[in-house]
matplotlib code that plots the C-alpha trace (Angstrom):
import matplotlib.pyplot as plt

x = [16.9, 14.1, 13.5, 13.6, 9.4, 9.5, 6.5, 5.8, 7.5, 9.8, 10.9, 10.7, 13.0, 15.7, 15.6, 15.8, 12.9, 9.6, 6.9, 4.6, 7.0, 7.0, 3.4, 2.5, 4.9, 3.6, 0.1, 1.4, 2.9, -0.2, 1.2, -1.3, -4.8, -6.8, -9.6, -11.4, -8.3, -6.1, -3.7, -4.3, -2.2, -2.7, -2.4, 0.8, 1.7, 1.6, 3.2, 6.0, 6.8, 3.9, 2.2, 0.5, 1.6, 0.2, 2.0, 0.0, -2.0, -1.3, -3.3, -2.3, 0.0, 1.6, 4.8, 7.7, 11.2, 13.8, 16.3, 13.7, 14.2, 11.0, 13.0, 15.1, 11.9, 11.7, 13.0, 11.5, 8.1, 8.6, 10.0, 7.1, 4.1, 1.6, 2.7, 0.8, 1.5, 0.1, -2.5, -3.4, -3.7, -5.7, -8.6, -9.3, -9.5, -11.1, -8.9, -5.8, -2.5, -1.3, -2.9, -1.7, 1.8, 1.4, 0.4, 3.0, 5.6, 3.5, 3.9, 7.9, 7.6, 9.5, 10.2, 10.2, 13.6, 13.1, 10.6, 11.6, 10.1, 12.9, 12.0, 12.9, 13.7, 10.1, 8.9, 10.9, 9.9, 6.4, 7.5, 7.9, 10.3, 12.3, 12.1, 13.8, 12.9, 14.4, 15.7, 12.6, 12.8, 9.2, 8.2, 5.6, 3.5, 2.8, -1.3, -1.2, -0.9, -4.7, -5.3, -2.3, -4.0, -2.1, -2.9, -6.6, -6.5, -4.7, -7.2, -10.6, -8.4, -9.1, -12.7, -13.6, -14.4, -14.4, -11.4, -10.9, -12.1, -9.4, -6.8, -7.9, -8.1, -5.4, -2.8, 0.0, -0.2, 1.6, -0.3, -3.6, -1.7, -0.7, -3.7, -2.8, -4.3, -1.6, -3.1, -0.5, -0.2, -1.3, -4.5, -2.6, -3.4, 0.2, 1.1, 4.3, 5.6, 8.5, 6.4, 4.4, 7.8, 8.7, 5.6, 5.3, 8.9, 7.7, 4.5, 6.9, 9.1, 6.5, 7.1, 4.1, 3.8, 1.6, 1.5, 1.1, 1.1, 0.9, 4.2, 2.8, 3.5, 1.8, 2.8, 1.1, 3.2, 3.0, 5.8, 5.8, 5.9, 5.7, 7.0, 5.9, 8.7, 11.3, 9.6, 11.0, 10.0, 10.8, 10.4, 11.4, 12.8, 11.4, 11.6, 15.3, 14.6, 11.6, 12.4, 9.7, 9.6, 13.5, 11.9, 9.4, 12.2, 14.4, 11.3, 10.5, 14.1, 14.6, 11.7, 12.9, 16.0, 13.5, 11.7, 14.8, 12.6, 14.6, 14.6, 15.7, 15.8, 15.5, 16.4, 15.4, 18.6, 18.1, 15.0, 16.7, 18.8, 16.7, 17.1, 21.0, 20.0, 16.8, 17.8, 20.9, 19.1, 16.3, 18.5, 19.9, 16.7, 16.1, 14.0, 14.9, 13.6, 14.7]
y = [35.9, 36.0, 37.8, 36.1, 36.8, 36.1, 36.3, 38.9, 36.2, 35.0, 38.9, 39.4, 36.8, 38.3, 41.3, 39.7, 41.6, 39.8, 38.9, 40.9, 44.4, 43.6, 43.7, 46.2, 48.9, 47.9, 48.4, 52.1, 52.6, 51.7, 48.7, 46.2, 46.5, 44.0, 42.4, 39.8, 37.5, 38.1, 40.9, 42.1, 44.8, 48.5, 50.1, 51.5, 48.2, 46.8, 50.2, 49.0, 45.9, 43.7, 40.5, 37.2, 33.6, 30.5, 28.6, 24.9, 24.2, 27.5, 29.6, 32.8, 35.1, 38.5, 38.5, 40.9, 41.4, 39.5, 42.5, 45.0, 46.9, 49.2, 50.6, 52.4, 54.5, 57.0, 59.7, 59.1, 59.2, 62.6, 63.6, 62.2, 63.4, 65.6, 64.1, 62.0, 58.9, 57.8, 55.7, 58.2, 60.5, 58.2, 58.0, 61.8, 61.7, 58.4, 56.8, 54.3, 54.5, 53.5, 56.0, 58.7, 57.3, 57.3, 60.6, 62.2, 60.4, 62.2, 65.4, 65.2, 65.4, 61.9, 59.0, 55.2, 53.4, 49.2, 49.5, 52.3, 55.6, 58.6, 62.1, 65.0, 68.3, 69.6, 67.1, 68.8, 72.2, 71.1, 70.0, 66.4, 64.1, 60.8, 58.0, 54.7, 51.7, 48.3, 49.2, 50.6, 54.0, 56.3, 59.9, 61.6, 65.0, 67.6, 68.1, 70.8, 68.7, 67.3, 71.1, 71.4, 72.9, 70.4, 66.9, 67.6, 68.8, 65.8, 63.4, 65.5, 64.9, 60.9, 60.7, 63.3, 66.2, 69.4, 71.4, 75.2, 76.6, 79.8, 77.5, 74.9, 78.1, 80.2, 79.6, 82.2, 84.4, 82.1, 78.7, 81.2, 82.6, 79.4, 76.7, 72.6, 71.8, 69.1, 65.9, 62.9, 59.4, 58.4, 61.4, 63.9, 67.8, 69.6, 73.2, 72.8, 70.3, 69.4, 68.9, 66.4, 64.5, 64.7, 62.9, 60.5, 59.2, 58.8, 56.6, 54.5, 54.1, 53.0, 55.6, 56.7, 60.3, 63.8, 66.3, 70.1, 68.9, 71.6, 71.0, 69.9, 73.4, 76.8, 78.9, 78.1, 76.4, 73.8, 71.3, 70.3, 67.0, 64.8, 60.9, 59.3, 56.6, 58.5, 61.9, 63.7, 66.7, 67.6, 71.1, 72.5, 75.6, 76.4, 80.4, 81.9, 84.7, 86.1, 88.4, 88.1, 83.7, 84.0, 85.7, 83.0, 80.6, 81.7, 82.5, 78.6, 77.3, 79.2, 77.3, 73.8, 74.7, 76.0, 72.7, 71.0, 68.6, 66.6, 68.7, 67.4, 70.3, 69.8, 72.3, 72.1, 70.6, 68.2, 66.8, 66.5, 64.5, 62.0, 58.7, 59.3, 62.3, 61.5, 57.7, 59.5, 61.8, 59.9, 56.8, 59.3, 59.3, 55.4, 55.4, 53.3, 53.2, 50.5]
z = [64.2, 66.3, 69.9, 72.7, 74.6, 77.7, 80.7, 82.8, 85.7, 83.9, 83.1, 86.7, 87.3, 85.3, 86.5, 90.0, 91.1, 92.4, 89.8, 91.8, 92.4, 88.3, 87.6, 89.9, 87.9, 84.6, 86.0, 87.2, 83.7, 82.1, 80.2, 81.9, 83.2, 85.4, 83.4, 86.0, 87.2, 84.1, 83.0, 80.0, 77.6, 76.8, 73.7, 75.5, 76.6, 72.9, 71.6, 74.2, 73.0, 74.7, 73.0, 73.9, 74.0, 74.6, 77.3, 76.7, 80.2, 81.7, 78.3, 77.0, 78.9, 78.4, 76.9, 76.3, 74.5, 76.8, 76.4, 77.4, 81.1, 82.1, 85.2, 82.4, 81.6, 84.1, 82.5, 79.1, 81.1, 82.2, 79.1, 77.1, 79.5, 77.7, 74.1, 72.1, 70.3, 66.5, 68.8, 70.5, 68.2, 65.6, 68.3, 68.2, 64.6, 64.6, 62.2, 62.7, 63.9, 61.2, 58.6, 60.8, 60.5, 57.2, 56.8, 58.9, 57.0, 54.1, 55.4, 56.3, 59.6, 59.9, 57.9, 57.8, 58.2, 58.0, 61.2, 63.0, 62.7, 62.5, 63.4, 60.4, 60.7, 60.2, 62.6, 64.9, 64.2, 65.1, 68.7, 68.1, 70.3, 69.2, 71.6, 71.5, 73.8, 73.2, 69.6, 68.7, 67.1, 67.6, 67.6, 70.4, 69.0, 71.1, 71.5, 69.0, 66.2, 66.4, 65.3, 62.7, 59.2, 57.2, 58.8, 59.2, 55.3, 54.4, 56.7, 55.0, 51.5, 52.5, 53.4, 50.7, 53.2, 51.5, 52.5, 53.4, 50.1, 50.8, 50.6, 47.8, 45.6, 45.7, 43.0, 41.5, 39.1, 36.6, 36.8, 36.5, 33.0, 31.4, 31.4, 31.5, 28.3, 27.6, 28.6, 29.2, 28.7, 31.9, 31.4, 33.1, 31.5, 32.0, 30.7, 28.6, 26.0, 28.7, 31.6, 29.1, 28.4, 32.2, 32.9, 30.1, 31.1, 34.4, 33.2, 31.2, 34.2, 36.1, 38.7, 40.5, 40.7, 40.8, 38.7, 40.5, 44.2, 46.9, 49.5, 52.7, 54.4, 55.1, 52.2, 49.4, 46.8, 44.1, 42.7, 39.1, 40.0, 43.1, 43.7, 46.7, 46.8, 48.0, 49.0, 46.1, 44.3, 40.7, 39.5, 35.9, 35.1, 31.7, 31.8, 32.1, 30.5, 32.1, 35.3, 37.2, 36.5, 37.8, 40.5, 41.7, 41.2, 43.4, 46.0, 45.6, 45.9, 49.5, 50.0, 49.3, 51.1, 54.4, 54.6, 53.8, 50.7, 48.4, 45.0, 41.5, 39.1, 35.4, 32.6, 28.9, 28.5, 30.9, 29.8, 26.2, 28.0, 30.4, 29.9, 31.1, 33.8, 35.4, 36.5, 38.3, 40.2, 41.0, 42.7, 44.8, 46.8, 46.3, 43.5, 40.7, 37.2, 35.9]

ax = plt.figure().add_subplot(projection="3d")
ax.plot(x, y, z, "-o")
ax.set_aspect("equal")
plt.show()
């Protein structure tokens, strides 16, 4: 079904406020601006819920969501003063709002449900606030996030800027030890015969993935495998008898558990085993292989 728009007068109206009390306060919210003897909307006005329609003889018009109420804002203004929306944030970076959405999402610091964006656990960690305004879920970021480490490494990732070389290089003691020479169906080079048969059943599932991606946080830690669609991580466990392996494991699993990532573990067993195992887990987090 869809929303009811209505004018900026005929909102008024509703309210039972005067068209000009009405325009006035969105002016002083910075949802409209003058441009010669038109309003016109704000990039906050549009992240509000603002649009355009064409009303025949009369031309185009500013419209908004009949069941919206901008006196109900007050509070969320004060709460919200010094953050920074997607927008906003986009312009400093010169990039869209969009791509940073998209990238935050990346990160875990919130996630997309239908349209709505939800704030996570890490999100909140990194000073983040959920708003909602006429059913519309969204997330403001606290300034410091236009100098967090991992966004701007993930933006320079993009445009093919060369990274902090400190960071790109450091890797553990084990990956240095046992070299990917095992190359994959879909050209990956893995370092075991089960990581091979974890990723070739992804490629024949059709399930986009990486191989070796460093978690989006500080410490500096690599998953065996990464799938975008549903944020999950896979990581196998390929060395029970070696102490100091059992070691690392257990270091990476407090880590998992920290950051709160969704984790599917797989065992030799398991992978003996995937065609009935891996389909299970992987719907869990609303991927589907089939």
């Amino acid at each position: 079904m869809q929303m009811e728009l209505l004018s900026t007068s005929a909102l008024a109206k509703k309210l039972e406020i005067l068209p000009k009390q009405l325009f006035e306060h969105l002016a002083t919210i910075g949802y409209i601006q003058r441009q010669d003897t038109d309003w016109i909307l704000t990039t906050a006005g549009k992240d509000a819920g603002g649009s355009y329609k064409t009303f025949g003889s009369y031309g185009k018009k500013v419209v908004w969501p009949a069941d919206i109420n901008f006196y109900e804002d007050d509070d969320e203004q004060k709460e919200s003063q010094g953050l920074l929306n997607a927008t906003k944030i986009g312009e400093s970076f010169g990039v869209s709002s969009r791509k940073i959405n998209a990238l935050i999402s990346e990160l875990g610091w919130m996630k997309k449900e239908g349209s709505c964006w939800k704030l996570t656990k890490q999100g909140t960690r990194k000073g983040a606030k959920q708003f909602v305004k006429s059913g519309n879920h969204y997330v403001k970021w606290p300034e410091s996030i236009l100098t967090e480490k991992l966004l701007i490494e993930s933006l320079n990732s993009l445009s093919s800027t060369k990274i902090d070389e400190q960071s790109a290089t450091k890797i553990s003691d084990f990956r240095q030890q046992l070299q990917a020479k095992l190359r994959t169906t879909d050209g990956h080079f893995v370092r075991s015969k089960a990581e091979m048969l974890i990723d070739n059943w992804l490629y024949m599932a059709e399930i986009p993935h990486a191989y070796e991606r460093k978690l989006p946080i500080e410490e500096e830690v690599y998953s065996d495998f990464y799938i975008p669609t549903g944020k999950v991580y896979i990581e196998y466990w390929g060395y029970e008898n070696n102490e100091k392996y059992l070691a690392r494991k257990a270091e990476k699993l407090e880590i998992y558990k920290k950051y709160d990532f969704n984790l599917i573990e797989l065992n030799d067993k398991d992978v003996e085993n995937m065609d009935d195992i891996l389909p299970v887990l992987l719907l869990k987090y609303g991927v589907k292989s089939y």
